[in-house]
Every structure is written in structure tokens, then in C-alpha cells.
ROKELO-662389 format. One record per residue (C-alpha): residue in three letters; x, y, z. Coordinates in pm, whole numbers, padded with zeros to 5 digits, always signed. Example, Ala and Ser with C-alpha at 12.3 -4.5 7.8 and 13.67 -1.06 7.14 Angstrom:
ALA+01230-00450+00780SER+01367-00106+00714
//
This chain:
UNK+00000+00000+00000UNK+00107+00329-00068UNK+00161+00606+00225UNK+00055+00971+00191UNK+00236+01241+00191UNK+00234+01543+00428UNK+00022+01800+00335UNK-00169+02081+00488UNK-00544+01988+00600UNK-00815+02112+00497UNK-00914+02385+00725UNK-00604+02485+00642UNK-00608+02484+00271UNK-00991+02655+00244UNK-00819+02932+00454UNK-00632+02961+00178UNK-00901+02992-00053UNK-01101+03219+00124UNK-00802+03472+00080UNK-00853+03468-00332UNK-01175+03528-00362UNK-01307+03824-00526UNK-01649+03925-00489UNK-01651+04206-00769UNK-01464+03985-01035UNK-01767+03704-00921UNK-02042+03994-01018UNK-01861+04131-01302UNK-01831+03745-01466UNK-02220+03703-01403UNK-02354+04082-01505UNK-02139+03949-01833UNK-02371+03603-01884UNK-02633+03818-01825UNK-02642+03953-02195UNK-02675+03565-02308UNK-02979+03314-02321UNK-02722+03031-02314UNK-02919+02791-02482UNK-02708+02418-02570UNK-02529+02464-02915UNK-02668+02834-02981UNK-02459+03088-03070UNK-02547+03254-02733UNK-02446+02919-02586UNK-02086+02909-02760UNK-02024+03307-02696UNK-02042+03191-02304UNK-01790+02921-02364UNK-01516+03159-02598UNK-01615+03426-02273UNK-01460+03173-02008UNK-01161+03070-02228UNK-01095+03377-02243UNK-01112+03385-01829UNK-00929+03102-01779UNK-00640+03266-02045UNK-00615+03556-01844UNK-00619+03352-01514UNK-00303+03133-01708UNK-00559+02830-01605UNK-00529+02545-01782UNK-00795+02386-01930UNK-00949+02158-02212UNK-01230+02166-02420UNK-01491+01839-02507UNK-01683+01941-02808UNK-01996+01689-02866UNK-02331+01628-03014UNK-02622+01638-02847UNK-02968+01613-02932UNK-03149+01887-02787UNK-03469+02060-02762UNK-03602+02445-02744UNK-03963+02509-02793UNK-04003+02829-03015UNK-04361+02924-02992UNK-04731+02768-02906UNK-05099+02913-02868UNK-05420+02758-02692UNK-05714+02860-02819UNK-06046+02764-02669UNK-06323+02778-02902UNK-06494+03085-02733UNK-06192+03249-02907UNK-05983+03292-02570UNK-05619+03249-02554UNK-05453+03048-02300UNK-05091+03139-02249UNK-04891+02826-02314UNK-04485+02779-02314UNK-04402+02392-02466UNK-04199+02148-02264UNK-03895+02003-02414UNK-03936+01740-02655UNK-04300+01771-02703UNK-04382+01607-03023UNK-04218+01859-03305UNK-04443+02061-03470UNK-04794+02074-03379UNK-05033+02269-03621UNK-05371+02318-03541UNK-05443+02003-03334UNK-05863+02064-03215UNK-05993+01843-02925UNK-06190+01850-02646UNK-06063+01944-02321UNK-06083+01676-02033UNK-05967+01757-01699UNK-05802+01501-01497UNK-05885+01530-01190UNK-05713+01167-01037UNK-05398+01390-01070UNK-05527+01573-00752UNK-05486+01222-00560UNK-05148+01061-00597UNK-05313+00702-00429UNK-05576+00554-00698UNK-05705+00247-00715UNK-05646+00011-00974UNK-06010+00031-01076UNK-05961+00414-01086UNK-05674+00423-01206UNK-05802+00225-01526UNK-06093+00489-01563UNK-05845+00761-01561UNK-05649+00637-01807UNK-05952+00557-02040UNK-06129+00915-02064UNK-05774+01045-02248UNK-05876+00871-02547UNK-05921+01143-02810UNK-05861+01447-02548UNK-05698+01731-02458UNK-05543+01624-02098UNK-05553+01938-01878UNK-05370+01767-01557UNK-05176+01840-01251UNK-04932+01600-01356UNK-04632+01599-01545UNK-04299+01494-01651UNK-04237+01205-01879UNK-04355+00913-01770UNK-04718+01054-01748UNK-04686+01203-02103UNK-04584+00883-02269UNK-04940+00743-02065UNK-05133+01030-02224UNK-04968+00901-02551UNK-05056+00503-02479UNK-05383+00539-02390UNK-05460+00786-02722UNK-05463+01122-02560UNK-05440+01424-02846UNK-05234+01636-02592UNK-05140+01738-02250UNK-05165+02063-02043UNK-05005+02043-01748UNK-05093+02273-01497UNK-04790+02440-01296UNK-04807+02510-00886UNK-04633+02871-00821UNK-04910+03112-00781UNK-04842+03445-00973UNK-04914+03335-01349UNK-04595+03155-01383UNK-04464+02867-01604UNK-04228+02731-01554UNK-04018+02546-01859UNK-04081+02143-01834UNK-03940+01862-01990UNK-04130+01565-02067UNK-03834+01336-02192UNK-03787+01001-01918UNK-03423+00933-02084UNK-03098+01051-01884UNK-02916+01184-02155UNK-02901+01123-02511UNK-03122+00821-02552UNK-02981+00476-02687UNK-03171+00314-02962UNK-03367+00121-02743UNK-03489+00406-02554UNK-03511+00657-02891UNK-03869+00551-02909UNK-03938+00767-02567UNK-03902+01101-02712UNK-04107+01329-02892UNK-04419+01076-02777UNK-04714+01389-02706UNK-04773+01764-02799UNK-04734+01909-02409UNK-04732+02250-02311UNK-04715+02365-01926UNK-04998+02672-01829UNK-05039+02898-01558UNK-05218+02790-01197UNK-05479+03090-01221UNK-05520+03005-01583UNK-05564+02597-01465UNK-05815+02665-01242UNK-05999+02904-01461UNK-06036+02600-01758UNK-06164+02333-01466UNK-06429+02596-01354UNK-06537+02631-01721UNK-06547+02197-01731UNK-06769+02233-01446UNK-06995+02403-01629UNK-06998+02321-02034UNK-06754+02153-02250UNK-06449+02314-02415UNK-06291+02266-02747UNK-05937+02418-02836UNK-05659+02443-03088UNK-05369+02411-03011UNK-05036+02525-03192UNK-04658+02396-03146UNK-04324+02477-03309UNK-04045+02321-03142UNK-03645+02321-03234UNK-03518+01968-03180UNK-03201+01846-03322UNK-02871+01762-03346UNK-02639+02082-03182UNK-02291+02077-03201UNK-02174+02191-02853UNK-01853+02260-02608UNK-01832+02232-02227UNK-01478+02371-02099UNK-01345+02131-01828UNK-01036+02256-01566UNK-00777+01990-01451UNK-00577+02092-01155UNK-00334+01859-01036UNK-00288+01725-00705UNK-00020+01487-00544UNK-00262+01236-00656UNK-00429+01145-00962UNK-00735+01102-00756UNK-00976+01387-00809UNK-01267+01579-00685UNK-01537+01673-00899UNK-01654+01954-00888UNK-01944+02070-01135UNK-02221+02262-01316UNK-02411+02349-01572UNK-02421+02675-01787UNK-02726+02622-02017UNK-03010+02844-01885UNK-03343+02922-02000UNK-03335+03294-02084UNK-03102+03509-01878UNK-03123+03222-01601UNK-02927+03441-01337UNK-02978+03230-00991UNK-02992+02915-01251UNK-02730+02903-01328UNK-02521+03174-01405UNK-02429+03222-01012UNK-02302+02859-00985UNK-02098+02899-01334UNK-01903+03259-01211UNK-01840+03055-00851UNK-01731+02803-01055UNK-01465+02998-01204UNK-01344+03226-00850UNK-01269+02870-00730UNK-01068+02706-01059UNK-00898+03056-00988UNK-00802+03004-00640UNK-00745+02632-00651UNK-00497+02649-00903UNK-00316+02939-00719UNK-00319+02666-00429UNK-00220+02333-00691UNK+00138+02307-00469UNK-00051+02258-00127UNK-00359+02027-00334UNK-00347+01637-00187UNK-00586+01505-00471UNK-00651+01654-00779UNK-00950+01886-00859UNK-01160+01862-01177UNK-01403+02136-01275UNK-01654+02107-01529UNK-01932+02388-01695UNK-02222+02123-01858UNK-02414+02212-02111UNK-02694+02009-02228UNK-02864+02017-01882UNK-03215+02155-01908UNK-03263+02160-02278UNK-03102+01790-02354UNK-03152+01623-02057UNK-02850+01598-01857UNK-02676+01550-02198UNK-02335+01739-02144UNK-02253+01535-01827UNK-02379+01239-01919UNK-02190+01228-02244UNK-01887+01318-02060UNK-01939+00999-01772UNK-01985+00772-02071UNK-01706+00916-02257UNK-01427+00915-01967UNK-01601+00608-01749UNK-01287+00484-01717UNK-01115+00769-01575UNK-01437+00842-01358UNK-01446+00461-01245UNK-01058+00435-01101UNK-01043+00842-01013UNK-01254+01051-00888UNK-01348+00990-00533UNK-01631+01273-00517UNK-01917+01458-00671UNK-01992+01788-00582UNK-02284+01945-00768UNK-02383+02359-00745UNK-02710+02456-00908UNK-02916+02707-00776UNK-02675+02911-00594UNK-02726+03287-00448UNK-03069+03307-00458UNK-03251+03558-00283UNK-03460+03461+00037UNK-03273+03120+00023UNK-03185+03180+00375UNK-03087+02808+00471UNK-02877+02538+00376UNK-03053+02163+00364UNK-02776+01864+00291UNK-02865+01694+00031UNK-02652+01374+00004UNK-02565+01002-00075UNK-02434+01022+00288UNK-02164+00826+00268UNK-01942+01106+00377UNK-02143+01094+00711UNK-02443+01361+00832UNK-02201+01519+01067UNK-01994+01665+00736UNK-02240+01823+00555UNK-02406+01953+00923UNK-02110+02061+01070UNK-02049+02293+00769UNK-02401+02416+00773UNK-02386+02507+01107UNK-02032+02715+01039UNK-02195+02899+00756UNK-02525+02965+00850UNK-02533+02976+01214UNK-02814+02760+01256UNK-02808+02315+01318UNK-02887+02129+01032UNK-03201+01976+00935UNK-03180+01632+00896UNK-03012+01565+00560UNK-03238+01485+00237UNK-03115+01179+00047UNK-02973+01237-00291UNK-03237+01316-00568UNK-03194+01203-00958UNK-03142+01535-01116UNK-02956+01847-01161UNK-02652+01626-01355UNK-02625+01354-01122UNK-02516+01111-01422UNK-02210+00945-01154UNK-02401+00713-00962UNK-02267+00409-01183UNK-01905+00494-01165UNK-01806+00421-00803UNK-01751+00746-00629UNK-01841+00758-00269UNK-01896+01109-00204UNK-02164+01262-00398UNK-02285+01619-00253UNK-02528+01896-00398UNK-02659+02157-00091UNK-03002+02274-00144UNK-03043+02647-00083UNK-03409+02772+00000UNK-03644+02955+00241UNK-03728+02845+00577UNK-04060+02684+00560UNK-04274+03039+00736UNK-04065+03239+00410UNK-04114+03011+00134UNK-04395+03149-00165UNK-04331+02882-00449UNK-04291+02512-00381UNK-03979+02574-00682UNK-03639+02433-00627UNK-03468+02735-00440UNK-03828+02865-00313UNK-03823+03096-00613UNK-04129+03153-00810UNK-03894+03250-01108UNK-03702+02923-01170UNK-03739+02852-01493UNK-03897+03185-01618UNK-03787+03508-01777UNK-03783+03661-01422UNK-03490+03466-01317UNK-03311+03803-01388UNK-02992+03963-01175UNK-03240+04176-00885UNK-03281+03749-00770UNK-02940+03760-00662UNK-02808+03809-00331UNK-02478+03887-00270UNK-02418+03758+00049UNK-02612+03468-00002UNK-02391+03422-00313UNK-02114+03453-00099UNK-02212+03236+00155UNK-02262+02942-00108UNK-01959+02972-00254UNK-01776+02971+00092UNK-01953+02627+00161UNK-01872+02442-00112UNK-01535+02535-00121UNK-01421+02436+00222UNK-01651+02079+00154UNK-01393+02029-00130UNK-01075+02123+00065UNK-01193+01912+00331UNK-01196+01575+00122UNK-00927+01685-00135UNK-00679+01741+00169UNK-00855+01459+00391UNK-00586+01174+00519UNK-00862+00928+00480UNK-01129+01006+00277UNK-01414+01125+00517UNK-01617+00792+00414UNK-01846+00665+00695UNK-01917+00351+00569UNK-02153+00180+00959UNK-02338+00523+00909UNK-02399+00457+00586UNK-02506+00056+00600UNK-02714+00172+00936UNK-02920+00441+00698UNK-02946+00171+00409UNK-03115-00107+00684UNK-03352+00147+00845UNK-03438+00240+00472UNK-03515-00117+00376UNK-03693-00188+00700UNK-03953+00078+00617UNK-03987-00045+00274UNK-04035-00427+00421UNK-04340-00239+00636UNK-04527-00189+00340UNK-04505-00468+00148UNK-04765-00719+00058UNK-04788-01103+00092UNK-04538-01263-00109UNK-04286-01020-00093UNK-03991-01122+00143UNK-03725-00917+00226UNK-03529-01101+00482UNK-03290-01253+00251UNK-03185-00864+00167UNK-03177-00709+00501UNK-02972-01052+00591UNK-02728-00961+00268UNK-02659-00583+00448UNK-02604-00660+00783UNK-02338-00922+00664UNK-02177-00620+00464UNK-02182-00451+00791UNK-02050-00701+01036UNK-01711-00726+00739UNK-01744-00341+00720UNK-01708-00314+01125UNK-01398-00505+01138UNK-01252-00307+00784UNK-01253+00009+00994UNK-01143-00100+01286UNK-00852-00183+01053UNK-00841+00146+00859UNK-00794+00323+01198UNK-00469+00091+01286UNK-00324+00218+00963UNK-00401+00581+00938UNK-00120+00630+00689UNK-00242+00426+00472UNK-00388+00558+00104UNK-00702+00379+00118UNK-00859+00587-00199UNK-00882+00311-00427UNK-01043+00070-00126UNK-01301+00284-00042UNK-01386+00390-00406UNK-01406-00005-00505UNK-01644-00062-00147UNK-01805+00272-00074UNK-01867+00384-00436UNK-02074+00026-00503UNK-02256+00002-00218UNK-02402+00401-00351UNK-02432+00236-00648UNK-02612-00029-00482UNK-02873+00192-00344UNK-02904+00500-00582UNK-02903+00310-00919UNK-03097+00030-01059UNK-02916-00074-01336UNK-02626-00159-01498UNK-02325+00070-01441UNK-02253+00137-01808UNK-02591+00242-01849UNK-02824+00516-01703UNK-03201+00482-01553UNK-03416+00678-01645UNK-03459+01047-01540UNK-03784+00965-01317UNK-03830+01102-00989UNK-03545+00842-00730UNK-03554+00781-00384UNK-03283+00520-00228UNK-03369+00208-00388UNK-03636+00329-00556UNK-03689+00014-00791UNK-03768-00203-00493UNK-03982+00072-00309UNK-04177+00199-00668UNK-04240-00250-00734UNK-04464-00220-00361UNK-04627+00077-00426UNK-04744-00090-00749UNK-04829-00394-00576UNK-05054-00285-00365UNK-05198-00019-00586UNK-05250-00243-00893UNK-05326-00566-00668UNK-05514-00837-00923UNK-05378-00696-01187UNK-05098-00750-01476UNK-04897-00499-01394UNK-04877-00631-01001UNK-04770-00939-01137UNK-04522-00723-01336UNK-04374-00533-00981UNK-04371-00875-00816UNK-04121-00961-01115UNK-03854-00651-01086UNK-03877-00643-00693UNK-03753-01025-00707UNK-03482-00924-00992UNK-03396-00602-00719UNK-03397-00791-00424UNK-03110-01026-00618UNK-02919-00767-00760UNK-02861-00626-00377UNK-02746-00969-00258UNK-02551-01044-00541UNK-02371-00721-00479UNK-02340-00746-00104UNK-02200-01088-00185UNK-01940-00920-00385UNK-01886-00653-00106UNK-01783-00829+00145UNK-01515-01033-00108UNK-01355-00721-00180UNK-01332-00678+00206UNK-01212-01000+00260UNK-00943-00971-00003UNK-00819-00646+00123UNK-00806-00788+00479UNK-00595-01116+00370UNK-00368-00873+00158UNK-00356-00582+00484
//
């Protein structure tokens, strides 16, 4: 085994820094992006990319460019009109079906939406009256547009939350990424446009009373773009890196998403690389494009593209999206955990004054395309208002996400500030670490209580002892790895705990294969095995029951056959220790 090297830790090192950032170069990078709707492959787009080489020139950062393809999609105009001759403001969701020229249907409402627990019986009437309709629905996203599509619905208008007239840009695509050719089928499935709450609730009060015809108009821009995402290498002692990334495609001006995260982006490649001779591990940092207008394209072609650099290197993920927002006056962790709740809490508490909330298990979204590639560490902090301040149930709390109004008065500067500071001393704290801060009995100990509340709901039939069986051997091999691990602190145990503590995240936040993504629907920890119940018991008597009975045995195999291999890799290590 190989012995580290002394270097200075990571307090330390983030006090370092501290001392190069530059608040007024931060605002002057982002009053610059302001000019640009950065849309993927645009020219708007590529002027933001030639703006930061031309940052990182003057900064004498080096850095490298990945030009690639991606298949992306902008809508460019659509109109409702009800057959009274009333208009119905309308903004398409990505990769509605192309172009859309005056489709005429009746209007439906769909009111199951407002009741996320049907039976299968009502379920099966819901999906029936679509036939032949206009869906006006409180649901969204694309799985329930491609079951709009199946059962014969014309078209869907979804029906956003914020109150204030907003709409917010949707996507109804369920592929991570640009889709393989088994999955190309998926796209483009449904005309779907998103409308207003007032304007929702004004079209159910007129179904309440009479029926309503429309027409409905859609002209989208989907294809191929040719695009570039600028990526920073700064090298450490070690080849092992930190990850540390965002996107920079926006819709419109896109200010607190995510021009803030992009400019903090940049301070930090700044001050990092002024700091490379004190660095332990390497630091990568990435701008994405591709991210709201392709899907998670940009980072998912790049995980696919440099797996196996990913796969034997990088030891964390550390996401920033929605950074500097006004009224986001708290911090939430939002986590695989496997760095331990005390981390993320004890740097809440530095920055914001206030004790954590408990810590929200890592979502699928905002680029998290690394679950397959065994890093441990995967972090991306949630900034929003305290539950008494909050007026939009948006990401960030801010009724502009995703709108026009996402404009520069949405920043705060301290806020700002404060986010930057935050994510910079999480990433001097595991690139300078000794050990990587990897808590693997917290971890395990979060996984069984997890499984134990999805064993609670599950119907006859559907065993789980076998699984929770399968962890608690990988935690009785863990106990005795760490008890090792702290008899050798000098030891580089990177590679261990990427091999052990990057599967078992894999284990729990993919479903899978790990040269493959799942799809971009909404992910809990092992979501597979919890969605299979749900469906179980929702769909009881039916096919697709039989169906969830099917993956939740296939789930429930993949865990043990992964534990199994778990606890080999610890018992190799041991014999070889």
C-alpha cells in the first residue's frame, strides 16, 4: 500500500481559498452572462464558452475543451385557443412532439392527478377518458406524457403550482441523456405544453360548467447541436480527483440558474490552481451544457465518454445549481451520505449559524449522471427559504425558476457569498482529507432502516429477509474493515473505499447496470424495490402487479448479489492488509 504524503489539512487549505476570492470579479463574470440566453449549441451558448476561455487565459488556467453532439430541444412558440376564441398562455416542454399545427380536441380535466393514491379500478378509468382528449392535468414529466400518448390522448396541459401566473419550462423526456436506440422511441411521444395555476383553475371551472374545445399550436427546435463544455484539470499529489461541477445552459437570462453557480465556478478554478502546490488530490471542474434543454446531456456524455477515468479516479461529486438566490436563507444537505451527516451539518452550522435539518437523500437530477461509476462522495446543498418564508414550492423557493424573471435583482450577494464559501471548504476538506471522510456503519445503518420501512409496506409474497440478511453481513465485514483502517491511518485507502463505498451508492441509488443510465424519473434510495410495492398494492389483481412482483424479485437479487461481492472485496483487502 502506498503512504501519503504530508500536506496541509483542509481547514487549512480553504483558509487559503477564502483569501482569493473576489467578490466584484464574481459579479462582473455574471452581469457578463447576463447579456446571453445560453441555450445548448446556440450561438449565445458558444459566446459563453469563448467568454470563459478567455477567463481562464487571463487567469493562465489550464484547461481543455470536449466538443460533442447532443440532441437537444427548445420550444419556439405555441398558442391555446379555446373555441370561445380565448387564448390560454402556453410555453411547450422540451421534446414535445415537433411541430404541432392546429391540433382541435376536447378538453378533459383530470382530476385523479389531484390524488397521488388511486385504485387500480380508478386508475383504469383515468387512463380511459384520455382517449381522443386534450389532458388538462396536474401531472407531469415524462412518464405521465408517454401514458397520455398510450392510452390515445391528443395532448397534454399540465398545470404548474407557483401562484403568480408563472410557467415554468418542463421537460417531458424520461431518458438521462441522449437516448440509446432502445430508448429513442421515448421522445417526442405527445404535444405538451405547461400553463399557468390561475389560468388551470380558470379552464376546470369552465369543465364544471360546459364543455371546451381548443386548438392548439406547437413549433419546437429539436435536433442535433454541435456543442462545447470547458473542463479545468488541476493537479494534485494524486491522480485522484474531486469533482466539482455545473451546468451553464439556462433558459433565458437564467441568473440564480445558473449563471451564479458557473461565475463561482470559475473564482474557485482561480483560487485552486493558485493553491495546486498545497492540493493532496486533484480537482476537476466542469461547466455542462446540455442540462435543461437535452436532458443531462453534457454530463452524461462526458461519464460515458471518460467512465474509465471516472471509475478508477474521482473519489467525489460535488454538484452547485441554484446558488445565491434571494430569500434562500438556509442550507438543507442533500446527500448520498456516505461522507457521514455530521460533514455536511457541521459545515451548515459554520456557515449559516443555525443546526442542520436532517439531511435529504440524494435526488436524480440536476446532472447527477455518476451514480454508476463508483464514487463515494456525492454532494449537492439545497439552498431555500425556511418553511414560514417560502412562496413557491420551486427548487430554491423561487417563483422565477425557470422563467424570464430569473433576472440579476434574484441575486443576493451575500447569499452568493455564503454558497460559494460552503462548497469550497466541503472540497478542501476531502481533497486534503488523510482518509477520505467515508463513513461507511453510518452509511449501512441508513441503508437497513431504509429497507426496513420499505419491508413495512409490502404485501404477501414479498420477502425481504434474505436482503436485510445480505446488508447486515456487509456490515458485520465493514465493522472489522474500519477498525482496521484506523490501525493504519497512513495508509492511502482511496482506491479501497472507491471499489467498497462507491458500489454500495451504487447499490442503493441506481438500478441498473453501471454502463448504463435509468431513467430520469423522480429516485428515492432504492427506488426500484420501493416503486415494485407501491405498485403492488396499488394495482393488486392486476398485470402490472404481477409485473412489480417480477422486478422487486430481480432487485432484491441484484442487492445480494452485490453485497456478496462486497464483502469479497473486504475480505481480499483484509488477507492482503
Amino acid at each position: 500500500m502506498e503512504t501519503t504524503c504530508s500536506f496541509i489539512d483542509g481547514n487549512t487549505l480553504y483558509e487559503c481559498i477564502n483569501n482569493k476570492i473576489d467578490v466584484d470579479r464574481i459579479l462582473a463574470h455574471i452581469e457578463k452572462m447576463n447579456q446571453w440566453h445560453r441555450y445548448t449549441g446556440t450561438p449565445d451558448g458558444e459566446a459563453f464558452v469563448d467568454d470563459l476561455i478567455r477567463r481562464l487565459d487571463e487567469y493562465d488556467i489550464p484547461y481543455e475543451i470536449e466538443t460533442y453532439q447532443a440532441y437537444a430541444s427548445i420550444p419556439v412558440k405555441s398558442s391555446l385557443t379555446l373555441s370561445n376564441g380565448d387564448d390560454v398562455r402556453t410555453i411547450a416542454d422540451v421534446y414535445s412532439a415537433d411541430t404541432t399545427d392546429d391540433l382541435y380536441g376536447q378538453i378533459i380535466y383530470d382530476h385523479w392527478s389531484e390524488n397521488n393514491n388511486n385504485t387500480p379500478e380508478e386508475t383504469a378509468i383515468r387512463y380511459a377518458a384520455f382517449k381522443n382528449k386534450i389532458v388538462l392535468s396536474h401531472s407531469s414529466g415524462g412518464e405521465f406524457a408517454n401514458e397520455v400518448a398510450r392510452y390515445g390522448g391528443l395532448a397534454l396541459l399540465h398545470i404548474n403550482k407557483s401562484k403568480g401566473g408563472y410557467i415554468h419550462h418542463s421537460n417531458i423526456s424520461p431518458v438521462w441523456g441522449t437516448p440509446c436506440i432502445n430508448q429513442a422511441h421515448m421522445l417526442c411521444v405527445l404535444p405538451s405544453v405547461g400553463i399557468s395555476l390561475e389560468d388551470g383553475d380558470k379552464l376546470i371551472n369552465m369543465l364544471d360548467q360546459q364543455d371546451v374545445y381548443a386548438t392548439l399550436n406547437i413549433k419546437m427546435n429539436t435536433c442535433i447541436v454541435t456543442t462545447r463544455m470547458p473542463i479545468v484539470k488541476i493537479q494534485g499529489n494524486s491522480d485522484k480527483f474531486v469533482l466539482l461541477h455545473g451546468h451553464y445552459d439556462s433558459w433565458y437570462e437564467g441568473i440564480t440558474d445558473n449563471a451564479a453557480s458557473d461565475a463561482i465556478l470559475l473564482e474557485l478554478a482561480n483560487a485552486f490552481y493558485a493553491n495546486r502546490d498545497k492540493l493532496k488530490r486533484s480537482i476537476r471542474i466542469a461547466w455542462w451544457s446540455g442540462h435543461s434543454d437535452a436532458r443531462y446531456a453534457g454530463s452524461t456524455w462526458y461519464c460515458d465518454t471518460h467512465w474509465d477515468e471516472l471509475n478508477k479516479k474521482c473519489v467525489a461529486s460535488i454538484n452547485l445549481d441554484l446558488t445565491g438566490c434571494k430569500c434562500a436563507n438556509q442550507i438543507r444537505a442533500r446527500t448520498a451520505c456516505m461522507e457521514g451527516e455530521s460533514f455536511t451539518a457541521n459545515l451548515i452550522k459554520e456557515f449559516t449559524g443555525v443546526d442542520a435539518k436532517a439531511y435529504i437523500p440524494m435526488i436524480r437530477g440536476a446532472d447527477q449522471s455518476f451514480w454508476g461509476v463508483h464514487i463515494p462522495i456525492h454532494i449537492m446543498f439545497k439552498y431555500e427559504p425556511t418553511d414560514e418564508t417560502r412562496v413557491s414550492p420551486c427548487p430554491s423557493g423561487g417563483p422565477w425558476w425557470h422563467t424570464d424573471q430569473d433576472t440579476l435583482d434574484k441575486l443576493d450577494v451575500n447569499i452568493l457569498l455564503r454558497d460559494l464559501r460552503i462548497n469550497a471548504k466541503a472540497v478542501c476538506l476531502i481533497t486534503n482529507s488523510g482518509a477520505l471522510p467515508v463513513n461507511l456503519i453510518e452509511f449501512i445503518n441508513k441503508v437497513e432502516k431504509c429497507l426496513i420501512s420499505i419491508q413495512k409496506e409490502t404485501p404477501d409474497g414479498f420477502g425481504m429477509q434474505d436482503v436485510l440478511a445480505s446488508i447486515g453481513n456487509v456490515k458485520s465485514a465493514c465493522t472489522i474493515l474500519v477498525e482496521c483502517i484506523k490501525d493504519n491511518p497512513s495508509t492511502d485507502y482511496d482506491a479501497f473505499f472507491k471499489s467498497v463505498a462507491g458500489e454500495l451508492v451504487r447499490l442503493v441509488y441506481s438500478a441498473g447496470s453501471m454502463y448504463q443510465q435509468d431513467l430520469s424519473s423522480p429516485y428515492q434510495p432504492f427506488g426500484i424495490i420501493a416503486s415494485s410495492v407501491k405498485t403492488a398494492k396499488n394495482m393488486h389483481g392486476t398485470v402490472l402487479a404481477l409485473c412489480a412482483k417480477t422486478e422487486f424479485i430481480r432487485a432484491c437479487n441484484r442487492i445480494k448479489g452485490q453485497c456478496d461481492a462486497i464483502q469479497k472485496m473486504i475480505k481480499c483487502y483484509m488477507t492482503m492488509a
